[in-house]
C-alpha positions in Angstrom: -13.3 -4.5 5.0 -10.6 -2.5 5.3 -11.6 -0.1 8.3 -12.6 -3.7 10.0 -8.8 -5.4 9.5 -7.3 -2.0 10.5 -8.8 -1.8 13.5 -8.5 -5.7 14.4 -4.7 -5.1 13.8 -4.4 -2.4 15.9 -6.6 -4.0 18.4 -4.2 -7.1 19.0 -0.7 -5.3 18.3 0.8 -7.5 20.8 0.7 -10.6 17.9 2.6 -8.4 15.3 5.6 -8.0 17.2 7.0 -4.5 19.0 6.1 -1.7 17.2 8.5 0.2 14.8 10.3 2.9 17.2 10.1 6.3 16.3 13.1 7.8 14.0 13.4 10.0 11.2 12.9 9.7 7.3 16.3 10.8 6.5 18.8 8.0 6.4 22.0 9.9 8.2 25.1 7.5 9.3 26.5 8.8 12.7 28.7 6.6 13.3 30.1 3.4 11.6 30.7 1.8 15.4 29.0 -1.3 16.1 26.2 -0.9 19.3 25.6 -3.1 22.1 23.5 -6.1 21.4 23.8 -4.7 17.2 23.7 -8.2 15.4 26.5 -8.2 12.0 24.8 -6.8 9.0 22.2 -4.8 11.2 21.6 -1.0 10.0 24.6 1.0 11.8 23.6 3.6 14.8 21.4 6.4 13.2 20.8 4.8 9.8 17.0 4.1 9.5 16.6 0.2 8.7 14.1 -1.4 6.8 12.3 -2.5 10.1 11.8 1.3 11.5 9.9 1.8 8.2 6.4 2.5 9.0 5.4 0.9 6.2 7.9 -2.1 5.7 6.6 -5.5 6.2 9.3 -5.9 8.8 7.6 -3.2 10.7 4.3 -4.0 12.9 2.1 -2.3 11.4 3.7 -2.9 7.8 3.1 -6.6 8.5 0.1 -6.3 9.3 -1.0 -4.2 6.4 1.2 -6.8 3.7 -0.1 -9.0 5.4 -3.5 -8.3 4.9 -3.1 -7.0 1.1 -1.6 -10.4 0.5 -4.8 -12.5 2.2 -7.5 -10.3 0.3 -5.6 -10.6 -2.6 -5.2 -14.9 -1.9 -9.3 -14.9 -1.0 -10.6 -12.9 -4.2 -8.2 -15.4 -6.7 -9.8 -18.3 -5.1 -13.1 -16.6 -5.6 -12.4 -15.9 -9.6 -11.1 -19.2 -10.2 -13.7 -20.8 -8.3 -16.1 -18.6 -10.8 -14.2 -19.3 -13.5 -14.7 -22.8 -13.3 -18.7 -22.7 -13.0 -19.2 -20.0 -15.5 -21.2 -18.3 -13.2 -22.8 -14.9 -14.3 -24.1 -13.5 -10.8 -22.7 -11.1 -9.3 -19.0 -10.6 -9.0 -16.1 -11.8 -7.7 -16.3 -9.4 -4.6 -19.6 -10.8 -3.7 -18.4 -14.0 -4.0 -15.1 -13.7 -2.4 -16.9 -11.3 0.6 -17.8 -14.2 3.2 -14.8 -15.4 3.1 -12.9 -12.0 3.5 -15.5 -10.8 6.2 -14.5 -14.1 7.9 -10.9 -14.2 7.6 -10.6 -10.7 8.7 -13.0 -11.4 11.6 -11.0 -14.2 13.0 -7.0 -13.8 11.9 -6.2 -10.9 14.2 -7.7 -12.4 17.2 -5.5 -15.6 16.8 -2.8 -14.0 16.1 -2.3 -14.9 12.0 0.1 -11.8 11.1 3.2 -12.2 12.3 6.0 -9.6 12.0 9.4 -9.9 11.0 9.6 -13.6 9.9 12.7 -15.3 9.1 12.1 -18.8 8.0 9.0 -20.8 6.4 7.8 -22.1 8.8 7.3 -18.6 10.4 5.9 -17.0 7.5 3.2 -20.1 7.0 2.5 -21.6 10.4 0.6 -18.7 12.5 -2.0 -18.7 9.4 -3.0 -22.4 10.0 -5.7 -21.9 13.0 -7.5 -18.5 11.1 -7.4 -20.7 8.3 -9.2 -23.8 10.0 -11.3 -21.9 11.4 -12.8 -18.6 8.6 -12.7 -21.0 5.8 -15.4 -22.9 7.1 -17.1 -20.4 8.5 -16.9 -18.3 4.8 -18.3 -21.3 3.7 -21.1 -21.7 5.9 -21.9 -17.5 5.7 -21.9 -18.6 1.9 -24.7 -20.8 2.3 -26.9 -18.6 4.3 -27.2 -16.0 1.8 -27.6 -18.4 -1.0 -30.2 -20.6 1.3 -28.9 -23.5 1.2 -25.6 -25.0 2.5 -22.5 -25.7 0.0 -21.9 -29.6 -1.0 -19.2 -31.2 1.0 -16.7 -31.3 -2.2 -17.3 -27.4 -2.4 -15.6 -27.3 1.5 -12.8 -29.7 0.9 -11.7 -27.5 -2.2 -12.1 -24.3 -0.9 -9.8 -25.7 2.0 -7.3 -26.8 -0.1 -7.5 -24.2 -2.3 -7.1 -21.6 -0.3 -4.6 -22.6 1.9 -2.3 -23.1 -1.2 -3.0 -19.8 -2.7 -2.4 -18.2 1.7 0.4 -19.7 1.8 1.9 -18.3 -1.5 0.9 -14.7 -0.3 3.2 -15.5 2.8 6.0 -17.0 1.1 6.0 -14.0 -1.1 6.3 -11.4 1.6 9.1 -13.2 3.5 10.5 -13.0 0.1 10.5 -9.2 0.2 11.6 -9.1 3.8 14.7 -11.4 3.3 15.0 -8.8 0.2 14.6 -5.7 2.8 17.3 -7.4 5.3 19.6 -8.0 2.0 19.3 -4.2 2.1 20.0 -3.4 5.3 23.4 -5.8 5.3 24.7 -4.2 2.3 23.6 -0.1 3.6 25.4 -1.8 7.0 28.5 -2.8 4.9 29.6 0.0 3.2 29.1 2.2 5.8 31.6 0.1 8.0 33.7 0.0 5.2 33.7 4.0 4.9 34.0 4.4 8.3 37.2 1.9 8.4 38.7 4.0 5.4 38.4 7.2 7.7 40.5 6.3 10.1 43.4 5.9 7.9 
């Protein structure tokens, strides 16, 4: 599953925004000077932002990889509770959750579902809504071919609504980390000005 949403990512870069420019690991402050087009509280010229961090969710491929952590991780709690509930014994709650990640992570990168560098709610929540309308059903249809026969309508209406709760708290919690991330930046961005202004004195 992993290898497959990897290579889906990478595959359809263009949704996840411009990829992270290369820059060194160290964090060293050239200059305290403002560049062209620099919006206030962005990282100063040759500090290393939160954004050029491979692995930030600010970052393409960060988001995509948060991203994805944060779907697997909303998929398999609606497959426990949905166990939970029924007492079941079979299997686990990986094969019971795996239809609806094979799905998910067959459809989201092709319509565009990870979006990097959101700001507001409705970024974070909104590009989700077609993979969701689209690999939930289909998870529940791959469910009932391997158990033979199809699930009962109730099953689809809760697994829509049950999963598009627990999807959309994933993404609420990463734009919570990224507003965390900027946060960051704005305060790495203020005391640098502020040492800078002290050195010219």
């Amino acid at each position: 599953l992993a290898t497959l949403y990897v290579t889906s990512a990478v595959a359809f870069a263009p949704t996840l925004g411009k990829p992270a420019p290369a820059a060194s690991r160290a964090v060293v402050v050239q200059s305290s000077e403002q560049r062209p087009g620099q919006e206030p509280g962005e990282a100063p010229a040759g500090a290393l932002s939160s954004e050029q961090q491979p692995f930030s969710p600010r970052s393409a491929i960060g988001a995509a990889l948060w991203t994805g952590a944060a779907d697997a991780a909303a998929l398999l709690t609606f497959a426990a509770i949905g166990r939970g509930n029924h007492n079941s014994a079979d299997g686990s709650v990986l094969t019971t959750a795996a239809p609806f990640l094979l799905a998910w992570f067959a459809v989201s990168p092709a319509v565009g579902a990870f979006p990097a560098n959101a700001r507001t709610v409705r970024d974070a929540v909104l590009p989700l809504l077609p993979a969701w309308a689209l690999a939930v059903p289909a998870g529940c249809f791959c469910r009932g071919l391997l158990q033979d026969r199809l699930p009962a309508s109730p099953f689809w209406i809760v697994a829509l609504i049950a999963t598009a709760v627990l999807l959309s708290a994933g993404r609420l919690a990463l734009l919570q980390i990224s507003e965390g991330e900027r946060a960051i930046d704005r305060f790495v961005a203020a005391i640098v000005d502020e040492d800078g202004g002290d050195d010219d004195f």
